[in-house]
C-alpha positions in Angstrom: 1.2 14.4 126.2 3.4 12.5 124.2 3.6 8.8 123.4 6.9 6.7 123.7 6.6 6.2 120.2 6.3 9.7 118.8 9.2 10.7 121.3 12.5 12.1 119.2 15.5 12.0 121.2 17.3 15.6 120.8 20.9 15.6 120.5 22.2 19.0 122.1 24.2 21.3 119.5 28.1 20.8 120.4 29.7 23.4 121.5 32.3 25.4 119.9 35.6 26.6 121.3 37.0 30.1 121.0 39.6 28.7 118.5 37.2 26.8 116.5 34.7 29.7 116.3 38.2 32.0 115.6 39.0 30.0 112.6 35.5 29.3 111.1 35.4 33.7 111.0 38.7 33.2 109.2 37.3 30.8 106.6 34.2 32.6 106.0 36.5 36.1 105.7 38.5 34.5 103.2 35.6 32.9 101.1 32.7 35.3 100.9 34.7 38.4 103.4 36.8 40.0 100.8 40.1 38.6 102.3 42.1 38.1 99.3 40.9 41.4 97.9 42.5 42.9 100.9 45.7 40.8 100.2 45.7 41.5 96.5 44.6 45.5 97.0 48.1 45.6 99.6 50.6 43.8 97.0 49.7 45.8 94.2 49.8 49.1 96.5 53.1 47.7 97.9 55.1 46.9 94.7 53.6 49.3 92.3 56.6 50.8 90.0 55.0 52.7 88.2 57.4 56.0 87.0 55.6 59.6 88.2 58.1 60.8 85.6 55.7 59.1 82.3 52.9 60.9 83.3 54.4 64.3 84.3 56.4 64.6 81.1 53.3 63.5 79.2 51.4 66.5 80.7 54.2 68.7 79.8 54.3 67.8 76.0 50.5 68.2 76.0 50.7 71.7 77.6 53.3 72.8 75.4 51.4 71.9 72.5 48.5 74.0 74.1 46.6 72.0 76.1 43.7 72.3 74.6 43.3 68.8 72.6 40.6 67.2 74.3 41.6 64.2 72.5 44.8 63.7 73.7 43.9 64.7 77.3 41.7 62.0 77.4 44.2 60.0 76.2 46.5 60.8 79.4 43.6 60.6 81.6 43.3 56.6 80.4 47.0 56.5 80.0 47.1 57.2 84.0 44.6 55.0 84.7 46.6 52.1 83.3 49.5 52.8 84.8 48.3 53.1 87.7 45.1 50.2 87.8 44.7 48.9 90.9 47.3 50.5 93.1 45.3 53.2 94.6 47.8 55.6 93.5 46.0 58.5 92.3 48.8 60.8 93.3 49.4 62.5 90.0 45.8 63.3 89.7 45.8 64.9 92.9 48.5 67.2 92.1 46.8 68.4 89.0 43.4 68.7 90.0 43.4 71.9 88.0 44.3 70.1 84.7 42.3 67.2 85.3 39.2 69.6 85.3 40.1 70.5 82.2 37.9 67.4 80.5 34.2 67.8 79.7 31.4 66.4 78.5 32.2 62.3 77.7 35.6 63.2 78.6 34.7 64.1 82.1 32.8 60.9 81.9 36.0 58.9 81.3 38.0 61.1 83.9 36.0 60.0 86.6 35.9 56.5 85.4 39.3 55.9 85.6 39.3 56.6 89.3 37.2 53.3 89.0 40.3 51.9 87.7 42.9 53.1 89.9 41.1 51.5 93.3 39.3 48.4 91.7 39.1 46.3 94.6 39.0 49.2 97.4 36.0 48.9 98.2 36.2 49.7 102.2 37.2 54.1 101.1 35.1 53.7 97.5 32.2 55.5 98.7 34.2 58.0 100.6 36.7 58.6 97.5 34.0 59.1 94.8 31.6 60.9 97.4 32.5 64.3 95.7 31.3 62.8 92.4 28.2 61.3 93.4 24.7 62.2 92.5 23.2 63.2 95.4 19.4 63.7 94.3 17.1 61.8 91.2 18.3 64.6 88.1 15.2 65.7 86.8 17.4 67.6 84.0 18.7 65.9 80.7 21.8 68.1 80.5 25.4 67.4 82.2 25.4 64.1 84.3 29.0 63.3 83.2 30.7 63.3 86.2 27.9 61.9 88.2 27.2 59.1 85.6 31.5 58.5 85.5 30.9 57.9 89.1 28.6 55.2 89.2 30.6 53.4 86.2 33.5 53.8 88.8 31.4 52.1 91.7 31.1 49.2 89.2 34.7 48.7 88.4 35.7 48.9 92.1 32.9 46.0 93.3 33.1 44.5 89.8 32.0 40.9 90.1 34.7 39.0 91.6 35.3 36.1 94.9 37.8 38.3 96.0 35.4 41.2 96.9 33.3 40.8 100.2 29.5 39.9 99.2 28.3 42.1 101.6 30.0 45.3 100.2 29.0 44.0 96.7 25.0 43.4 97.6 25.2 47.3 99.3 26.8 48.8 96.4 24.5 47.0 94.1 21.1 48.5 96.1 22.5 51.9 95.8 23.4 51.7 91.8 20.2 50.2 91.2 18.3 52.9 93.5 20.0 55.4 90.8 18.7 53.3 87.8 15.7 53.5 88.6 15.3 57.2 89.3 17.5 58.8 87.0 15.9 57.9 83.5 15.8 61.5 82.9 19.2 62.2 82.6 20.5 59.3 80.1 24.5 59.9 80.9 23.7 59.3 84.7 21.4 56.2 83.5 24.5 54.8 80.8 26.3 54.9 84.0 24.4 53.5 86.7 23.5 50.3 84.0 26.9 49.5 83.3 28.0 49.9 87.4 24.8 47.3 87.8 25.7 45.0 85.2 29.4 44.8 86.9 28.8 44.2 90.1 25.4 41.6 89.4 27.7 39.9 86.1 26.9 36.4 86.1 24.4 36.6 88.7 21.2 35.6 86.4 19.6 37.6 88.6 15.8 38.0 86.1 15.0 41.1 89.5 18.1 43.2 88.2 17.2 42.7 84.2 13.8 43.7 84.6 14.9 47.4 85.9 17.8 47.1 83.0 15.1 46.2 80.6 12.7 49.3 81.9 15.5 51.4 80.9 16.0 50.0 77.6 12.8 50.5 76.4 12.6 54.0 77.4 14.4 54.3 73.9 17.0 56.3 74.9 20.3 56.1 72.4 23.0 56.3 75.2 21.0 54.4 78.1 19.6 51.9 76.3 23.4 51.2 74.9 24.3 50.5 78.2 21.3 48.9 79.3 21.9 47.0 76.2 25.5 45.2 77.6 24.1 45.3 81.1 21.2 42.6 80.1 24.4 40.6 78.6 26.6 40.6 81.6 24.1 39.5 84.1 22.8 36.7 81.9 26.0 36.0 81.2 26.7 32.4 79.3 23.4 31.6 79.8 21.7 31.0 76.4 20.7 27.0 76.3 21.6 26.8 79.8 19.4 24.0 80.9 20.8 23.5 84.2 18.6 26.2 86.0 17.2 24.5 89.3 14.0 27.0 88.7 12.2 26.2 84.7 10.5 29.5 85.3 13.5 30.9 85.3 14.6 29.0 82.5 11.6 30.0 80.9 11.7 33.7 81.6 15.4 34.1 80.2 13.8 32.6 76.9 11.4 35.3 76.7 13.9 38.0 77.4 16.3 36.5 74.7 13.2 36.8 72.1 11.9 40.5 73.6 15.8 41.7 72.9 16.3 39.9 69.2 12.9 41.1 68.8 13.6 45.4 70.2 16.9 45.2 68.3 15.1 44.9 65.2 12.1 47.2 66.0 14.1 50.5 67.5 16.1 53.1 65.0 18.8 53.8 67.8 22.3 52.2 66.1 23.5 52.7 69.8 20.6 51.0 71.2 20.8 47.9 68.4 24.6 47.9 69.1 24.6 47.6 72.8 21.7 44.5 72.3 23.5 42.9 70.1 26.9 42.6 72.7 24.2 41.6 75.3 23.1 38.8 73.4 27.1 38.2 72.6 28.3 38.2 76.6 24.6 36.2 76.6 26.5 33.5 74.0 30.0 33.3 76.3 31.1 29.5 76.8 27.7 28.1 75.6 29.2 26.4 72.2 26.7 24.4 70.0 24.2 25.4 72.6 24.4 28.9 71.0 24.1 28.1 67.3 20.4 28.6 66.7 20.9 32.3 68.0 24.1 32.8 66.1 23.2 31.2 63.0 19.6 33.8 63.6 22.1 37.1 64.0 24.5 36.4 61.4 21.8 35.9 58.7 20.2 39.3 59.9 20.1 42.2 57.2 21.3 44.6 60.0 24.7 44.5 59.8 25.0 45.8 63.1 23.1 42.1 64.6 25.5 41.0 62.3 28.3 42.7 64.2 27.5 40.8 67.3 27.1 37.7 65.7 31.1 37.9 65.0 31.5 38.3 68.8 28.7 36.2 70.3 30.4 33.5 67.9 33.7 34.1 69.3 32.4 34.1 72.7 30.4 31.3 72.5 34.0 29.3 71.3 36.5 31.2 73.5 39.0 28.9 74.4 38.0 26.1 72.4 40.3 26.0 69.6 37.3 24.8 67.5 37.4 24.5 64.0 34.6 25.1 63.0 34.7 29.0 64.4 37.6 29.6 63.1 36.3 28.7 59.8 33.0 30.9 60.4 34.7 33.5 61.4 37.3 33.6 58.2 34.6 33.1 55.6 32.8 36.2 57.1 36.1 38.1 57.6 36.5 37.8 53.6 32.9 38.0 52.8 30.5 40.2 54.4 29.8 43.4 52.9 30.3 45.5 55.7 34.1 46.9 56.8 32.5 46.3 60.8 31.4 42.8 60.4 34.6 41.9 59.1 36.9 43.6 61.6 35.1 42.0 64.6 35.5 38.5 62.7 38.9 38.9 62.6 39.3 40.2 66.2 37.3 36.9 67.4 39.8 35.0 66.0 42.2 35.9 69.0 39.3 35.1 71.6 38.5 31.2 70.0 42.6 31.0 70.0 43.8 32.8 73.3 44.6 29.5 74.7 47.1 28.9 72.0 48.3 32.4 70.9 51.1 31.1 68.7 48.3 30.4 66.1 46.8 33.8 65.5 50.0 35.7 64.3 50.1 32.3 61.4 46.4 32.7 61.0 46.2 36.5 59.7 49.5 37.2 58.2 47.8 37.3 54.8 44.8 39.8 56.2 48.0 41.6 57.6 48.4 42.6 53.3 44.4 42.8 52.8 43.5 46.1 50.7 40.6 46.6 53.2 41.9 48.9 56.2 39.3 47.6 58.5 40.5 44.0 58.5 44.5 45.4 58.8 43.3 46.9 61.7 41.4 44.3 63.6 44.2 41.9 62.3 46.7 43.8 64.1 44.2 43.8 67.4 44.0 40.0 66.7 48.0 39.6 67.7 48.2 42.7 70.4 45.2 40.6 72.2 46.5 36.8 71.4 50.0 38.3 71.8 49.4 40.0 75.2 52.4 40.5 77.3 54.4 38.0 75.8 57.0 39.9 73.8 57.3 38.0 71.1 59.7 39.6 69.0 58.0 37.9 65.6 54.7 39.1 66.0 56.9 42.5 66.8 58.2 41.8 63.5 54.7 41.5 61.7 53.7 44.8 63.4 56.0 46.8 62.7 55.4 47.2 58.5 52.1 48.2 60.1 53.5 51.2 61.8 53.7 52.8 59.0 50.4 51.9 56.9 48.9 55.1 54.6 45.5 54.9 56.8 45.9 56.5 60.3 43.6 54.1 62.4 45.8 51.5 61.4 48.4 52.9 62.3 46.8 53.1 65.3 45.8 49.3 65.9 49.7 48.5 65.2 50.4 51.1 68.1 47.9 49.5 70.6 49.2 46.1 69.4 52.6 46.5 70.6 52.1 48.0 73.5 49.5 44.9 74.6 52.7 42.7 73.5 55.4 45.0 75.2 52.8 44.6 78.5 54.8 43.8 82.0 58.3 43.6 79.8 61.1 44.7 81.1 63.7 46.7 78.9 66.2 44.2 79.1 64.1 41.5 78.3 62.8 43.4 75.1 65.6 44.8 73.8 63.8 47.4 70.6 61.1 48.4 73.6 
């Protein structure tokens, strides 16, 4: 029995109409459904412009030249993949199946990859379009894996962290990339590309489940998995270093201890690749955390290693994207002039377009003088500074500075004056640009 006094009068639930029920579905499809994935997936498949004619000529020169410069196939393979990103138009690669087989090894790698590329966002035929690719069983063999491991990188870039994509589809693919983690540590190439596919789709997720498999695979010391294992780490915890705002401290405190485990492997392995990809972790760890990140920055860029160092430049830049601040851009100019190694110096010098991207006008002021530096490293990465500041603007006077460049005795500068303009020329239209 139950007294007056403990009685609890029960409202009944209301009850919904068909047209409210109709447009809650609606809100909840366009929030967490993938609804504006759908939208953006159709516009970008409806108004693609891309010319057929670039890439078939392309393949012509190549084959009259022999074909067999795995470099330069590659290179088309990417080039494809740009022109096409997003638009599901992998035509051309269908009509040359033949040619496109023609990669191997990493190359085959990138090949699948960039079918990643083409259908980011189509995530209701991904699994049908890559099935071909696909490991199918655990490899128990260390050779090959290219294609398999491309595939999974693919998977990644298709559910890549983003509202647009349905959470569903994301939490699905992210089960079945991290089944393959987990039983594919035989065959590093499959493993570098099952991390990276994880650390895409789970990217700002914190999630400390999803690092500890990432962190099983790192210390399996492996050069090429443990690189990618490496950046993984990074982009789930991304912008978290000095994050006091976690609702769970053990949390807090178990992101602590995995920032001092990696600062700690990084110094302890002899894999470059491995100390490399740690580093960038600890960088992507850094992103939009400004004075928050200055112990660990302050720790990295003091390091003998000049590869910690290396990520310093970046987790610096990171850590101050956007900000404009001062103080960065002096950290970053002292080391661009002073450090004794040509990589340390080149990624201070790229930073400087990421503290600046939100006033690009500054950057193309800011390195004219390392434009004329007698180190080719920092004319390089001085010329990525504009391209990336720069980007599909047009600006016909950081054109200008470029273009001297073009011509520069050392041919990977050469190159970084090449890429440069084309990131400026990006989306221009001929008219528009009239030396494009």
């Amino acid at each position: 029995t139950v007294s007056a006094a403990d009685a609890v009068e029960v409202t009944p639930a209301p009850t919904r109409s068909p047209e409210s029920y109709t447009l809650l579905k609606q809100a909840q499809s366009i929030l967490i459904g993938g609804f504006p994935g759908e939208l953006s997936l159709s516009f970008l498949h409806r108004n693609s412009n891309s010319d057929k004619l670039i890439m078939e000529s392309l393949k012509k020169n190549l084959d009259e030249k022999g074909g067999r410069n795995s470099v330069l196939h590659n290179c088309a393979v990417v080039s494809h993949a740009y022109l096409n990103a997003g638009t599901t138009n992998d035509t051309f690669l269908r009509d040359h199946l033949d040619w496109m087989r023609k990669a191997s090894n990493w190359a085959k790698f990138s090949a699948t990859t960039s079918l990643g590329v083409l259908h980011a966002g189509h995530t209701t035929e991904a699994m049908t379009l890559l099935e071909p690719y696909l490991p199918q069983a655990p490899s128990t063999s260390a050779a090959g894996g290219y294609a398999e491991g491309g595939s999974l990188y693919a998977l990644g870039l298709i559910h890549g962290q983003n509202s647009a994509i349905s959470s569903s589809k994301q939490v699905e693919v992210s089960s079945f990339l991290r089944e393959h983690l987990r039983t594919n540590h035989a065959n590093e190439v499959i493993s570098h590309g099952a991390a990276l596919g994880v650390g895409l789709v789970n990217m700002g997720t914190g999630s400390m489940e999803v690092v500890n498999e990432l962190k099983e695979l790192l210390y399996t010391d492996s050069a090429v998995a443990g690189e990618a294992a490496g950046l993984a780490i990074g982009m789930v915890l991304v912008g978290t270093v000095g994050d006091g705002t976690s609702s769970d401290p053990a949390t807090a405190e178990e992101r602590k201890e995995i920032l001092g485990e990696l600062k700690n492997y990084a110094r302890e392995t002899q894999h470059e690749k491995i100390i490399r990809g740690v580093s960038m972790g600890l960088a992507l760890m850094c992103y939009g955390c400004e004075e928050n990140a200055d112990v660990l920055i302050e720790e990295m860029r003091s390091d003998r290693d000049p590869v910690l160092r290396y990520g310093a430049a970046y987790a610096l830049s990171l850590a101050y994207c956007g900000t404009g601040s001062n103080k960065a851009i002096r950290m970053l100019l002292h080391t661009a002039v002073s450090d004794v190694n040509d990589d340390v110096r080149m990624a201070a010098v790229i930073g400087l377009a990421f503290v600046l991207f939100k006033t690009p006008g500054w950057v193309p002021q800011l390195v004219r003088l390392l434009l004329e530096s007698f180190n080719p490293h920092v004319r390089y990465a001085s010329c990525m500074a504009v391209g990336i500041a720069m980007s599909g603007s047009g600006d016909a006077e950081s054109i200008a500075m470029l273009e001297p460049m073009l011509d520069d005795m050392t041919d990977y500068v050469r190159q970084g004056a090449l890429l440069a303009t084309s990131m400026i020329y990006m989306q221009q239209s001929d008219a528009s640009c009239g030396k494009k």
